[in-house]
N, C-alpha and C positions, 0 to 999 in steps of 0.2 A: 579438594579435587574440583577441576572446573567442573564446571553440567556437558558439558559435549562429551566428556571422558566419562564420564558419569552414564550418559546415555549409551556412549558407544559399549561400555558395560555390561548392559542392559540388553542390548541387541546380541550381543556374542555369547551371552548365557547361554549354557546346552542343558536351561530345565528352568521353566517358565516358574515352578516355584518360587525359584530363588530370583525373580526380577519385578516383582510386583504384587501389590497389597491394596486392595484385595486379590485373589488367584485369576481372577477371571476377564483380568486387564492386558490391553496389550498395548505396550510400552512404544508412541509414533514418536519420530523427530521432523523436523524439515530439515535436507539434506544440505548441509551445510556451500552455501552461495549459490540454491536452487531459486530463491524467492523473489520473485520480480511482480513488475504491473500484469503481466496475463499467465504466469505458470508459475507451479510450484513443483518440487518434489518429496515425497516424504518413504519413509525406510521404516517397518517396526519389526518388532522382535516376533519369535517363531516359537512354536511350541514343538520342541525337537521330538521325532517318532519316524518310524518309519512312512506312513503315512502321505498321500500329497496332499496340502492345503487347499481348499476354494477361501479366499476371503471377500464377502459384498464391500462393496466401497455405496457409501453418500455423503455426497454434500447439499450441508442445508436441510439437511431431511429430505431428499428425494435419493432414489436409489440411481445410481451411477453406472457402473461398470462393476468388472468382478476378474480375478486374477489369482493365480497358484505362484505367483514371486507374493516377495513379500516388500515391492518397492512398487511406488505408480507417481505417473508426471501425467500432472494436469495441464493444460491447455486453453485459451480462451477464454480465463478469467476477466476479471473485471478491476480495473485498477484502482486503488485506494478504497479496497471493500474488505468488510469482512468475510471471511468464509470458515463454516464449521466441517470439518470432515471426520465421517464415523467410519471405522475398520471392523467387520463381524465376520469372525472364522466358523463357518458353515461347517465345516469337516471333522470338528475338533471340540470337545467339552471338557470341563475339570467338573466333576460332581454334578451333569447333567446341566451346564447353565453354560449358555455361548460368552465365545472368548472375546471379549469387545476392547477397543479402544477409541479416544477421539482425540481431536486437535484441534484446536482455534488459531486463527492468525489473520492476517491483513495483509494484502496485497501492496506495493509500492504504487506511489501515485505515477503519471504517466511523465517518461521522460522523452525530451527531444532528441529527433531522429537527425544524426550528420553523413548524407548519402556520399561519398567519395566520388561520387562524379561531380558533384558540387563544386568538387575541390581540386579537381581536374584527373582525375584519374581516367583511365583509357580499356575498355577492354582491348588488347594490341599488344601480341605477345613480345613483340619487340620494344613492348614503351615499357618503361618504369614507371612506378606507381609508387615507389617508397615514401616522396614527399608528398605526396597528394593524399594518401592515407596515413602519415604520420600528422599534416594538417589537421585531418578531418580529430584526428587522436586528440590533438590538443588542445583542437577549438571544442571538443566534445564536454557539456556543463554536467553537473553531477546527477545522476541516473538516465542520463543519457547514453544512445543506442550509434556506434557505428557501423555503417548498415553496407553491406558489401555486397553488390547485386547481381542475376545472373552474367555469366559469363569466366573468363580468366584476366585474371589481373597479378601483372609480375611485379615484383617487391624483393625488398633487401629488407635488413632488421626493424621490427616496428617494437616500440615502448610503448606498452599500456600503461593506465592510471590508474587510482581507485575511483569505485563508485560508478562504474560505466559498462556495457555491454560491446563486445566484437560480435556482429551478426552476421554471419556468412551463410547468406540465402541457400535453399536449395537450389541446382542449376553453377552455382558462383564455385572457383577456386579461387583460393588466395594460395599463389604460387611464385614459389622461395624461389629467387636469383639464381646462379648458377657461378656466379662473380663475387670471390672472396672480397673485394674492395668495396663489396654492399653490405657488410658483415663487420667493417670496420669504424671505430676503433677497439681494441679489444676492451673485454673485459671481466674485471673479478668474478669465478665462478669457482664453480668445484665439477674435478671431472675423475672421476677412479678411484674416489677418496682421499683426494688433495686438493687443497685451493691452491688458484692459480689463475692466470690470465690466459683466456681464450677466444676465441672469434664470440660474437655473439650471435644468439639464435636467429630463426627469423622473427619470431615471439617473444618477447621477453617479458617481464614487470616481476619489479623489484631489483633491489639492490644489495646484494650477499655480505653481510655485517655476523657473523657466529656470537656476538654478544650482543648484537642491537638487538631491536623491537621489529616487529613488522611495520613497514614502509607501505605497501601496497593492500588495501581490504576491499570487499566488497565485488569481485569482479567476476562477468560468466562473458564466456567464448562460446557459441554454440551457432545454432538456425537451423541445419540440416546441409549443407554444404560441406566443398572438402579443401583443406588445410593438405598443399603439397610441396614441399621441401622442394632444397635442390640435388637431394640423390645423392647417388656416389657419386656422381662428375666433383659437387660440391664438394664431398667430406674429402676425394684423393686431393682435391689444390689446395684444401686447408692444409692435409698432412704435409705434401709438397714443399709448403710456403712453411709451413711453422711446426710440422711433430704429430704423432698421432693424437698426444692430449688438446690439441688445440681446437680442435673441433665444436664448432657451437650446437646446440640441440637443435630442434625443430620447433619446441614451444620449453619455455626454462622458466620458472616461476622461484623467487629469491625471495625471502623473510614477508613471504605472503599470506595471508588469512580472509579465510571465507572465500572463498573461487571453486566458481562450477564450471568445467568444461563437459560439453554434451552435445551428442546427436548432432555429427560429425561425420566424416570418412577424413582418417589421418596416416599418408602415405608418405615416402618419398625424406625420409629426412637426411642429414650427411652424417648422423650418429643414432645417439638414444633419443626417442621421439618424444614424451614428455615426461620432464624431470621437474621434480622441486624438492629443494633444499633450506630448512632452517624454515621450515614453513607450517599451519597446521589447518584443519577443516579446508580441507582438500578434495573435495569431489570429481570424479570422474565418472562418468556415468552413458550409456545406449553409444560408445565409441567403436568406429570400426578402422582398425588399425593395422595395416599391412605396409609390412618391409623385409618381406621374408629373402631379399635379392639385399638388401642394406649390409653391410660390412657394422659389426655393432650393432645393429637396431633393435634394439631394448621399448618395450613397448611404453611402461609404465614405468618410469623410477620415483617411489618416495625414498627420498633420506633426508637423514636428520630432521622428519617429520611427526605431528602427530596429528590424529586423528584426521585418516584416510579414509575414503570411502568409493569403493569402485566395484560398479556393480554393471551389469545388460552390453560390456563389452566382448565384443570380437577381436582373437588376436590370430594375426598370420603373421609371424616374425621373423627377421633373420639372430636372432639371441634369444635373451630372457623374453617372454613375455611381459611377466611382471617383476622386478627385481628391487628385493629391499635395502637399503644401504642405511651407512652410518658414520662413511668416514674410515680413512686408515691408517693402522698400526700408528706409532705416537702421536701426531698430530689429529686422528680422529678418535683416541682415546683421551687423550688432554683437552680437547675441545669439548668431549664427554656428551654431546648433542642426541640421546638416542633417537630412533625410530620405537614411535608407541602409538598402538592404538591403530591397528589397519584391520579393514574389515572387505572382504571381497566377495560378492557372491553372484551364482547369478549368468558369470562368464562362461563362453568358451574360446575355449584353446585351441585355435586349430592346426596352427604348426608352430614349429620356434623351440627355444633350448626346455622350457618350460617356466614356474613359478616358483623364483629364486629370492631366499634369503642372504646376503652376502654379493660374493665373499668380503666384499669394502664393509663392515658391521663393526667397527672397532669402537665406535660410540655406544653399541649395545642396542641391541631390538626386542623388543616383550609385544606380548600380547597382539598376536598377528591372529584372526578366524577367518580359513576360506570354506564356505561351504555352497553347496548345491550347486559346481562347479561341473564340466565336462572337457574332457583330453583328449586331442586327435592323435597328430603323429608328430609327437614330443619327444626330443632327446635325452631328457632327463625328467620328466615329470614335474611331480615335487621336490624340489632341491633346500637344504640348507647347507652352506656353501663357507668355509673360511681356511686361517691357515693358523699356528701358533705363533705367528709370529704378529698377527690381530691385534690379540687381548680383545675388550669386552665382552659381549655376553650373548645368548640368543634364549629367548626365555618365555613360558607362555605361550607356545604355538596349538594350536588347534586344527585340522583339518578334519571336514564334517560331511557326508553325501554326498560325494563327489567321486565322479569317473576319473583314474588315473591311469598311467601306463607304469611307473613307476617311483618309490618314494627314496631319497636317497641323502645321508648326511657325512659332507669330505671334510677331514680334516687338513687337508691338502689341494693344492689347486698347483697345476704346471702353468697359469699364468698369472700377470700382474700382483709379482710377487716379490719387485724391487722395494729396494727403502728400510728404514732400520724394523727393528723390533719395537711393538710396545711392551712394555715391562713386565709381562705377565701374559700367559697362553688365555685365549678366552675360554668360557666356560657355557658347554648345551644343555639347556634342563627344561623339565617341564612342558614334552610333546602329548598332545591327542590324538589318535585318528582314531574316526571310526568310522562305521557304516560306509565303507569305500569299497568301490568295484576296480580292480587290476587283474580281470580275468583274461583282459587283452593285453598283455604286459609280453612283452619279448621274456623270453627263459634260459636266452644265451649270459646272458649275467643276473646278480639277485635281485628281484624283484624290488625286495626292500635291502639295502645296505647301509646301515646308521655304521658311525664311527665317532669315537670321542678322542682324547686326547690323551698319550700316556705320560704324560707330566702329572704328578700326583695331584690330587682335590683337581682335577679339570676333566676325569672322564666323562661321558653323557650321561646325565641320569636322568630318573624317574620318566620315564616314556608308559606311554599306554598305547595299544593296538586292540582295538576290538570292533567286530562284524564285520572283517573283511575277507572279499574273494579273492584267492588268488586263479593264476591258470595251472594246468596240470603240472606237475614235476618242478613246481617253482621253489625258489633256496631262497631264504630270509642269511643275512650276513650280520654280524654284531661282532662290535670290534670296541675293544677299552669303553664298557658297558655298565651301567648299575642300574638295578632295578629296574627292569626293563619286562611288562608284561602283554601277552599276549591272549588275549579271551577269543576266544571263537574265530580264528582264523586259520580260514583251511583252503584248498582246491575247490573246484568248480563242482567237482565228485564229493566233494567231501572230506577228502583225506588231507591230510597235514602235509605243512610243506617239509623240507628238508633244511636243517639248521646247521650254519657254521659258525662257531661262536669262540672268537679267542679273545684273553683277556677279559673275561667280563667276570660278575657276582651278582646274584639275586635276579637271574632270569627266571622266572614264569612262562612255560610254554607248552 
């Protein structure tokens, strides 16, 4: 098993026991394409309870700051230094002794800055910037920074490389064209679970190979600025000119590794706002993400990724907030690419379809944990999402302290649901929830509604539900069911919800 999987492991555990030796440790990573010449960011594991955590933070042996997440981005380091940093959970003990971890690492040494005015860029919403910032892209040496300063600077599709920074100052947009012919020539992506040729994004890096290697490493997009598409204007002249699949993302990352994007405002895209495919050690992280007027606007997609990690974003959406993919029916079950290893915590949701597995998952998805999460006014809450006509698998899910409106698993979906069959109906197993609040949950339909598959060996099994609220008079639905249990889950009052249960065997409730 690599070490990232290995960590992320580590982190998703829901019992501190089982993730460290001695008990009293707690398990830091650096968050995979966080580490540069003045900031890092690091993520450790939790000791799950009801409980809210304080953890001190020092570096160096002097006391730092102090925080109830259990992530922190440092600032203002010092490049090509080392730095020791210790984690002690104040709130929390195993046999009376505090729960500590540390980290050691080293700073990147300092890289050259390529300002884009340099290279003739304008702020002038009428000028183009494409060449002037694709310049500065290229003349940019390895740990080098292009630095994109205040103001608005219009653009068509820009190619990153590995080994370099996109800085998008506080104050600065970098804002997407509005003109399909800045987006061209097409190219190899994947869009709905199909590869295929589409506009490109305004962002892109990498190059989409489902058997290659990673082409692109090393790379963070951040500063505190905002990254704005061209909208709907741009995504209807895509569909116009070329079909609704044709549509390029906002930011698209292809057979990429080690990339942070962060501390951001990302609006305005002509589809799904950031996607990556065939990619893994994926950070995303303090993003603030609206497109809740976007046709599609998908806030987060990994597919066919591993080891994801998204954590202190905001989402106001016109779709999924976050949605998992993997590829569809025969061609993303033959390609067999799963999604593993996402870890989400931390977010809120503030409007959009909600936090979707699916329904593109035909490559297979495991081991997704979102916890300490919070839901505004979501369509669908938590969703796990496919059809039988899929195949793969959706396996290992976890949901952990998190405010919901509602939890919900289709075996059926009335869209995006052309194309042949894969050879086999996919298969649900292996859900958690606990400790979740759906007190505020609409009562016009079941709060929670799982469904599996009546194709034999494909029903949902082995689920677990426990500590969760529901609101008054709420109905739990369960449909082609196995082993499905329910510990302590009741009303607001107290009382038990109201069960409809067809098809199933081995409910506990």
């Amino acid at each position: 098993m690599k070490k990232i999987s290995l960590l992320f492991l580590l982190l998703a555990t829901a019992s501190i026991q089982a993730i460290a030796s001695p008990l009293n440790k707690l398990t830091i990573l650096i968050a995979p394409g966080s580490l540069s010449e003045n900031t890092v960011t690091i993520l450790w594991s939790k000791l799950e309870s009801n409980n809210i955590h304080l953890y001190n933070i020092s570096i160096n042996g002097r006391k730092f700051s102090s925080t109830t997440k259990t992530n922190f981005t440092f600032n203002n380091l010092s490049p090509n230094t080392w730095y020791t940093i210790k984690i002690v959970e104040k709130k929390s003990s195993y046999n009376n002794q505090a729960i500590t971890g540390t980290i050691k690492f080293k700073t990147t040494a300092r890289g050259k800055i390529y300002n884009i005015l340099d290279f003739g860029a304008k702020n002038d919403s009428s000028f183009s910037n494409t060449h002037a910032i694709q310049a500065a892209i290229d003349a940019c040496t390895e740990g080098g920074t292009v630095y994109i300063p205040k103001g608005i600077f219009v653009s068509g599709a820009l190619f990153l490389k590995s080994n370099m920074t996109l800085y998008i100052e506080q104050g600065a947009t970098l804002k997407g064209s509005t003109e399909i012919a800045d987006y061209e020539p097409m190219i190899l992506n994947r869009f709905e679970g199909w590869e295929m040729e589409t506009y490109a994004s305004l962002i892109n890096a990498g190059r989409l190979n489902h058997n290659g290697v990673y082409n692109i490493r090393n790379l963070r997009i951040t500063g505190g600025g905002t990254i704005s598409g061209g909208g709907g204007k741009l995504g209807d002249a895509m569909i116009k000119a070329k079909g609704l699949r044709s549509r390029g993302r906002l930011i698209c990352l292809m057979n990429c590794q080690d990339v942070c994007i962060s501390n951001l405002t990302i609006t305005e895209p002509p589809s799904w706002t950031i996607h990556y495919i065939y990619s893994n050690n994926i950070t995303c992280h303090d993003l603030n993400i609206n497109t809740f007027h976007i046709r599609n606007g998908d806030g987060i997609d990994p597919d066919s990724s591993t080891d994801a990690y998204i954590f202190n974003c905001t989402f106001d959406t016109g779709d999924d907030c976050i949605a998992i993919k993997s590829g569809k029916n025969p061609e993303g079950y033959y390609i067999a690419k799963p999604t593993q290893h996402v870890y989400i915590t931390d977010c809120d949701f503030k409007r959009g379809h909600g936090i979707s597995i699916g329904s593109e998952m035909s490559g297979g998805v495991s081991d997704v944990v979102v916890k300490d999460c919070k839901a505004g006014n979501l369509l669908h809450g938590f969703q796990i999402k496919g059809t039988k006509e899929r195949g793969g698998y959706v396996k290992n899910i976890t949901v952990i302290n998190c405010q919901l409106l509602q939890i919900t698993v289709f075996s059926a979906v009335n869209y995006n649901n052309d194309g042949k069959a894969a050879p086999e109906a996919p298969v649900f197993s292996n859900f958690t929830f606990k400790r979740l609040d759906l007190s505020k949950a609409n009562t016009n339909n079941p709060v929670i509604d799982i469904n599996g598959f009546s194709v034999p060996l494909h029903q949902l099994k082995n689920v677990i539900f426990e500590n969760i609220v529901l609101p008054e008079n709420a109905k739990v639905k369960l449909t082609e069911a196995q082993a499905v249990t329910f510990k302590n889950v009741t009303t607001v009052s107290g009382l038990k919800p109201g069960y409809i249960i067809n098809n199933c065997s081995d409910i506990i409730n």
